[in-house]
C-alpha positions as CSV (number, residue, x, y, z in Angstrom):
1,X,181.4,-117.1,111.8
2,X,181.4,-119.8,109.2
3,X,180.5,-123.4,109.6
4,X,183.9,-124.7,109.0
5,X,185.4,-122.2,111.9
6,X,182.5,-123.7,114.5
7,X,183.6,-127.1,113.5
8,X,187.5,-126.0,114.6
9,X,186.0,-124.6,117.4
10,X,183.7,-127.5,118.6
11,X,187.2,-129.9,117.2
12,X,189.1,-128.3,120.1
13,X,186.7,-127.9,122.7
14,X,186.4,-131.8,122.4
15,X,189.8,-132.7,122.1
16,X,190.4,-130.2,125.3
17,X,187.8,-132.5,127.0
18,X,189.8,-135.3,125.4
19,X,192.8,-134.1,126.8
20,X,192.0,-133.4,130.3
21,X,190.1,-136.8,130.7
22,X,193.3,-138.4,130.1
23,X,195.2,-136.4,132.5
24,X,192.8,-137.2,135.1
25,X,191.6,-140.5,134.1
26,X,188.7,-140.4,135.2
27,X,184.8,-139.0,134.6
28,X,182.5,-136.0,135.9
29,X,179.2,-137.2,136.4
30,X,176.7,-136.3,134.8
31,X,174.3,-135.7,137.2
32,X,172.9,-132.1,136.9
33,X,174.0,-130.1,139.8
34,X,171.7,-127.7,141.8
35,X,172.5,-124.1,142.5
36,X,175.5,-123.9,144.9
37,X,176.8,-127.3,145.0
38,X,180.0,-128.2,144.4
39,X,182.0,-131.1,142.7
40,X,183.2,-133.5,145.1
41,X,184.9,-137.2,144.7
42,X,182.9,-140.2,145.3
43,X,185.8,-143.1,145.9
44,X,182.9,-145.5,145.1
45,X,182.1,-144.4,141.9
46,X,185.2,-143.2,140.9
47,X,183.8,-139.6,139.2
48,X,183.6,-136.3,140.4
49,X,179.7,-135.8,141.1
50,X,177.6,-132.4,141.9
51,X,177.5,-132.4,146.0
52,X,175.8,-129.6,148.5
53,X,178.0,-127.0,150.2
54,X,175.6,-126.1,152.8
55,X,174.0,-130.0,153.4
56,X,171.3,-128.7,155.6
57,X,169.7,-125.5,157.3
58,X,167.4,-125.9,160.2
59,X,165.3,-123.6,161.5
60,X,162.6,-125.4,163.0
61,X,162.7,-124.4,167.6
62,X,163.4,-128.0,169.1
63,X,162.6,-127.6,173.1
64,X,163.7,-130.6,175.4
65,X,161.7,-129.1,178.7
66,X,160.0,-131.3,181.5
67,X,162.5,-133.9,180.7
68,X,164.6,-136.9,182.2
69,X,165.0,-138.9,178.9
70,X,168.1,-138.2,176.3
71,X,166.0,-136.4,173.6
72,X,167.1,-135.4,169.8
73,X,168.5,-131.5,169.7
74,X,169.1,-131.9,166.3
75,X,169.6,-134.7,163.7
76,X,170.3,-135.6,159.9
77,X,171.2,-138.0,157.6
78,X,174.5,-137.6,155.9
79,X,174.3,-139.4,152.5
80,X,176.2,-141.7,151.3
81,X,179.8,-141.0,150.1
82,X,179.1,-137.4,150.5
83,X,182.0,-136.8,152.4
84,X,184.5,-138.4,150.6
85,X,188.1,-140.3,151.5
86,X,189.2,-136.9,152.7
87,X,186.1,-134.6,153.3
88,X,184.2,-133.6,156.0
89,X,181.7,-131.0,157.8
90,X,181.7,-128.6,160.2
91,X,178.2,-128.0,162.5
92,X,177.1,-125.3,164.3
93,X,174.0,-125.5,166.5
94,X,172.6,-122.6,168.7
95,X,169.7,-121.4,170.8
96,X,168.9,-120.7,174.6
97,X,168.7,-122.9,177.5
98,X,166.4,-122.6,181.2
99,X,167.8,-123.6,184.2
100,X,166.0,-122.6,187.1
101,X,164.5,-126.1,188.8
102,X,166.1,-125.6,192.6
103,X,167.6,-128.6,192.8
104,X,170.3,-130.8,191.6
105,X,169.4,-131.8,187.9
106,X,172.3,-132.1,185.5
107,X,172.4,-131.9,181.4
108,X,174.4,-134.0,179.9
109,X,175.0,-133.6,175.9
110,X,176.2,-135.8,173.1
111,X,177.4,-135.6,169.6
112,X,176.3,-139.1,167.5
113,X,177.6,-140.2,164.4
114,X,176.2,-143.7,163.0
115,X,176.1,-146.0,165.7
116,X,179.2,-144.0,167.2
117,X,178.8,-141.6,170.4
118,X,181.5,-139.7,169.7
119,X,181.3,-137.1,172.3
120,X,179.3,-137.2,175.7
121,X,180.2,-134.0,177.7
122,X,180.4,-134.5,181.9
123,X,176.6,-134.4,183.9
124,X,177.0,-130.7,184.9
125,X,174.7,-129.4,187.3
126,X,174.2,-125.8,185.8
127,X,173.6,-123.2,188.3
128,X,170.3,-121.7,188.0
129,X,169.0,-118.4,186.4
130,X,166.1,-116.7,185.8
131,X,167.6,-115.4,182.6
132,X,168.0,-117.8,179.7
133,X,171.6,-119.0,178.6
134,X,173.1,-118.6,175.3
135,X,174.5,-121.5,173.6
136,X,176.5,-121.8,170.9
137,X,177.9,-125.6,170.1
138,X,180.4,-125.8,167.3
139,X,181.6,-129.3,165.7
140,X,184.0,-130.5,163.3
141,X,184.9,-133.7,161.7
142,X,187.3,-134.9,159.0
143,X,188.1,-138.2,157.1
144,X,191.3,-139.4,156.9
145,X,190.2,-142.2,155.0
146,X,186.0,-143.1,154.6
147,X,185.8,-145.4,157.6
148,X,188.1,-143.1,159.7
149,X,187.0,-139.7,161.6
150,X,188.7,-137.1,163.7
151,X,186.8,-134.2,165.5
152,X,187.3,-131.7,167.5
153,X,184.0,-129.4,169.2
154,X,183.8,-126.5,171.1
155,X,180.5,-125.4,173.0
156,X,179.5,-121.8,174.7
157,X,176.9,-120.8,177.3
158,X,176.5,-117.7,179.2
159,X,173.2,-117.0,181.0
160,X,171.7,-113.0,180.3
161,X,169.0,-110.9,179.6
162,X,171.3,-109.9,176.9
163,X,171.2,-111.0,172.9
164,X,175.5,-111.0,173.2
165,X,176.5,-111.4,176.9
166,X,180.0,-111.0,177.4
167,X,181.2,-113.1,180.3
168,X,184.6,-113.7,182.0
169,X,185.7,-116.8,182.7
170,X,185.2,-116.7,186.3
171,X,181.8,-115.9,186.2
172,X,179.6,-119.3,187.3
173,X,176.9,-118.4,185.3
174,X,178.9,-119.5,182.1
175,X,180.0,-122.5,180.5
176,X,183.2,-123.2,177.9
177,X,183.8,-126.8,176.4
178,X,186.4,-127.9,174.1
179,X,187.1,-131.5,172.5
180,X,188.6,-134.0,170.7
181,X,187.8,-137.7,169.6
182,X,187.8,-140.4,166.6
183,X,185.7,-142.4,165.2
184,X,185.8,-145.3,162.5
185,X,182.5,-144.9,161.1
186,X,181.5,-146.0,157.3
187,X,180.9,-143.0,155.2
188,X,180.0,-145.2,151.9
189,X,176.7,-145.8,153.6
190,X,174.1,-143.2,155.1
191,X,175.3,-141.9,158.2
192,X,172.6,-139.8,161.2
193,X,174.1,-136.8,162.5
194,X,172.3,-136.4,166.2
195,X,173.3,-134.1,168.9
196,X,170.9,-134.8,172.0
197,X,170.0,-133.3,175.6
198,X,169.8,-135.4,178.5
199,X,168.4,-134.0,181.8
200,X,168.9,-136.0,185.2
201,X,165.4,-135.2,186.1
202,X,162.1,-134.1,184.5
203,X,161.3,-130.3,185.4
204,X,159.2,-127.8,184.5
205,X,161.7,-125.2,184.7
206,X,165.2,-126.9,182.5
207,X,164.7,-126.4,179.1
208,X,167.2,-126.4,175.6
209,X,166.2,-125.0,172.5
210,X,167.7,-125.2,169.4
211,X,166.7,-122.7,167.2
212,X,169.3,-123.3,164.5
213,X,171.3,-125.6,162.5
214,X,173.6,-125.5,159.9
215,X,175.2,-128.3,158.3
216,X,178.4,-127.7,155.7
217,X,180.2,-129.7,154.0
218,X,184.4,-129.3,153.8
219,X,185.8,-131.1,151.0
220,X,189.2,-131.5,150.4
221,X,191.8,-133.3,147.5
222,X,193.1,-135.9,148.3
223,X,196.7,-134.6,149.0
224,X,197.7,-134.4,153.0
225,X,198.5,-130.9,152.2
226,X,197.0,-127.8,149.5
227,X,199.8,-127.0,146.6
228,X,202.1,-129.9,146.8
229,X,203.3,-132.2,144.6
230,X,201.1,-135.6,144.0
231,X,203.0,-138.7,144.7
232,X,201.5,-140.5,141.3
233,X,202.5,-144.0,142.7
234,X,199.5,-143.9,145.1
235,X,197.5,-143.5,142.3
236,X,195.4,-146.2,141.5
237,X,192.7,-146.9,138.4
238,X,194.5,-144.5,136.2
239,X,193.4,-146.6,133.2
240,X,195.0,-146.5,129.7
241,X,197.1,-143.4,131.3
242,X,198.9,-145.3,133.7
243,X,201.4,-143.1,135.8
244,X,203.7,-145.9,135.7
245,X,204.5,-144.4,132.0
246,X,205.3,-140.9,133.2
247,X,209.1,-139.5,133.2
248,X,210.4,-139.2,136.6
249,X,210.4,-136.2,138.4
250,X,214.5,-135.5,137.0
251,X,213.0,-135.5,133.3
252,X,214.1,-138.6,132.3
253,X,212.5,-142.2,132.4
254,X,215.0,-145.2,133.6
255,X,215.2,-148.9,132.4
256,X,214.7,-151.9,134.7
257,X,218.5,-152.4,136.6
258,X,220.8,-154.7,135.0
259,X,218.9,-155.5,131.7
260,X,219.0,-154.7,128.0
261,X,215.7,-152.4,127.3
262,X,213.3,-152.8,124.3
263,X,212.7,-148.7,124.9
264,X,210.6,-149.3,121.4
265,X,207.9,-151.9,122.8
266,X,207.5,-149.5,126.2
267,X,206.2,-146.6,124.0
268,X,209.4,-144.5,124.7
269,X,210.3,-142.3,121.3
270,X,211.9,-139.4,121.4
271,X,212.1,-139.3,125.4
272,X,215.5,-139.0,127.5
273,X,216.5,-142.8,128.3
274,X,218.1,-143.2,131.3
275,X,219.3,-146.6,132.5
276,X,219.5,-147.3,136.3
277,X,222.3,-149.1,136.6
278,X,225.2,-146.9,134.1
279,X,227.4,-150.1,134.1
280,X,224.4,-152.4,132.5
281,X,224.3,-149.5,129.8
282,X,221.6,-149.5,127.0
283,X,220.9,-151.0,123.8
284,X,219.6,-149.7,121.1
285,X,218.9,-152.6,117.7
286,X,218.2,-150.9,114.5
287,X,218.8,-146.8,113.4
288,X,218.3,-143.3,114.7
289,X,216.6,-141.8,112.0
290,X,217.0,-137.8,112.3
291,X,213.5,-136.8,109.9
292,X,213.3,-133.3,108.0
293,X,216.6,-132.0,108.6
294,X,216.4,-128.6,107.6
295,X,219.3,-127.1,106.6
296,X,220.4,-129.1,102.9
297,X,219.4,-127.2,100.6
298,X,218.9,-131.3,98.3
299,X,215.7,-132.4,99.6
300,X,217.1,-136.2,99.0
301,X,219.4,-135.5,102.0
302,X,216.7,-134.6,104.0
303,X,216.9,-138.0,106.2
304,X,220.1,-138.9,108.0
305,X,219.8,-142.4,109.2
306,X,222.8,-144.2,111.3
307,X,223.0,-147.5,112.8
308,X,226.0,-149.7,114.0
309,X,226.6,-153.3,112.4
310,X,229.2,-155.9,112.9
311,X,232.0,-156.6,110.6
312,X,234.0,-159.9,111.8
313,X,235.9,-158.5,115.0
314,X,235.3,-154.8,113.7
315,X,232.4,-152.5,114.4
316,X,231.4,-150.0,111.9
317,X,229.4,-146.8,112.4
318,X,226.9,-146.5,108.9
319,X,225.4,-143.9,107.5
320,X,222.5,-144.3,104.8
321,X,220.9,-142.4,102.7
322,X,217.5,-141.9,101.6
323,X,218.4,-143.8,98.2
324,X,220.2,-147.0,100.4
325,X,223.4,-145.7,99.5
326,X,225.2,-146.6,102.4
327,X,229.1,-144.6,103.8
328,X,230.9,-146.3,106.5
329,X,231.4,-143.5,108.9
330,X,233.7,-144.7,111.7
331,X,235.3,-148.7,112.1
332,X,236.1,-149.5,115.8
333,X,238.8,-152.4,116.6
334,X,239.2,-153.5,119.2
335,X,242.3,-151.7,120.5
336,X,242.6,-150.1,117.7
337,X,242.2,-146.0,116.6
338,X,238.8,-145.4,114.8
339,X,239.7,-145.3,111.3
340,X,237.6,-143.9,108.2
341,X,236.9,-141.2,110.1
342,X,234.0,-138.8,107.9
343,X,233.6,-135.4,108.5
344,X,230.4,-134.1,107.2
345,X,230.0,-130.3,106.5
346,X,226.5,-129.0,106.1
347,X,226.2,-126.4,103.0
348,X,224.0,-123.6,103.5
């Protein structure tokens, strides 16, 4: 490849770059990302920057045994403006659980975000086994905006001697759990995701394990919905490509109602004008030049320029020619025919 076709290439690589910063109007970071992150929208910065799709994996066996304080299950800190105006993260957190004190002792479990309890399931008195339960705990939350939360959570137990225990419903040695809260926590700032156990009473024999933990981040666009169309005027900080220059969804661009338009000074060229209000109309000063007509076979009538002037009461259509030669095309009275009609007949 020669050096002059590298420099086309590298010409239109950049100017692609060019192009789709402008359509975007705004910046990647350029932080260097790590293996399997993803770009996601920080609303502080205003650029797209490298964030985690798995945000943690925990493995490490948490036992809260012998207990009656509210103990960490689990915990992390979310960092800032990882979630985004829109984002979010799901959780899932599992191990197995002893209950098997002969008395009365209750677990109660929450779900903390910031300085937010956002879920705190009933005191249940668990009926005892000599087998371990399986828990699973599942929880989900979403921005709506970055100080704004909704979540929903669903939570499993089943006590067995078995890895999978299928229960029924009816069986008491079983527990099923589902949720739903809000919270108006600040996601620009660092967050701590706890869930904790809290026995009634210290015993020997109630214990909850976590043995795992994963953390994911969801992130989303900004749109209420995946494939539709973006309503540009809640756009903001779109810079020199302000959306507020865009043709309207019909194709065309309108004036300001009940105004003459200086289409020229707005940056509208060859664009289809459209004015609001049809009785305020549009005016155009100057001529409509039509460039590189190409079917004379002169190149000197190559440019067919037209403009309207005033003539006393009269109006008069003009055409002029590249040389200045000017031909009164049409006059217009006022109640009057047009007269000096022109016909013009192209010669191939």
């Amino acid at each position: 490849m020669s050096i002059a076709s590298r420099l086309a290439s590298v010409e239109e690589f950049l100017r692609g770059i060019g192009n789709a910063l402008r359509l975007q109007g705004r910046r990647v970071s350029a932080a260097a990302p790590s293996d399997n992150e993803l770009l996601g929208w920080n609303a502080t910065t205003k650029k797209w920057e490298p964030k985690a799709g798995v945000l943690n994996a925990d493995l490490t066996q948490v036992d809260v045994a012998n207990e009656g304080d509210e103990t960490s299950l689990y915990s992390y800190t979310i960092p800032a403006d990882t979630l985004g105006a829109t984002g979010g993260f799901k959780l899932f957190v599992a191990g197995d659980m002893l209950v098997n004190d002969g008395a009365a002792n209750t677990l109660r479990i929450r779900v903390k975000l910031g300085s937010t309890t956002v879920f705190s399931s009933d005191a249940k008195d668990i009926q005892d086994s000599v087998d371990r339960y399986k828990w699973g705990l599942q929880v989900w939350c979403m921005n709506s905006t970055t100080n704004a939360q909704k979540w929903g959570l669903s939570l499993v137990t089943s006590a067995s001697s078995s890895t999978w225990p299928m229960k029924i419903l009816a069986d008491a040695k079983g527990l099923i759990a589902s949720a739903y809260n809000s919270s108006t926590e600040d996601t620009t700032t660092d967050l701590v995701l706890a869930v904790t156990a809290d026995w009634s009473a210290a015993s020997a024999n109630d214990s909850i394990r976590k043995e795992m933990a994963i953390l994911e981040r969801i992130g989303l666009s900004a749109g209420t919905g995946g494939g539709g169309v973006k309503d540009h005027g809640g756009l903001t900080g779109l810079g020199d490509d302000d959306h507020t220059g865009y043709l309207l969804a019909a194709g065309t661009r309108a004036g300001s109602t009940g105004s003459a338009q200086d289409f020229g000074a707005t940056g509208i060229k060859a664009d289809v004008i459209a004015e609001s209000t049809g009785a305020a109309g549009v005016t155009i000063a100057g001529f409509m030049g039509l460039a590189e007509v190409a079917t004379p076979a002169n190149p000197a009538q190559n440019k067919l320029r037209l403009f309207a002037r005033a003539n006393g009461t009269d109006i008069e259509l003009i055409s002029l020619s590249s040389t200045g030669a000017e031909c009164v095309i049409c006059t217009l009275a006022n109640g009057a025919a047009p007269a000096n009609v022109l016909t013009l007949n192209w010669i191939e």
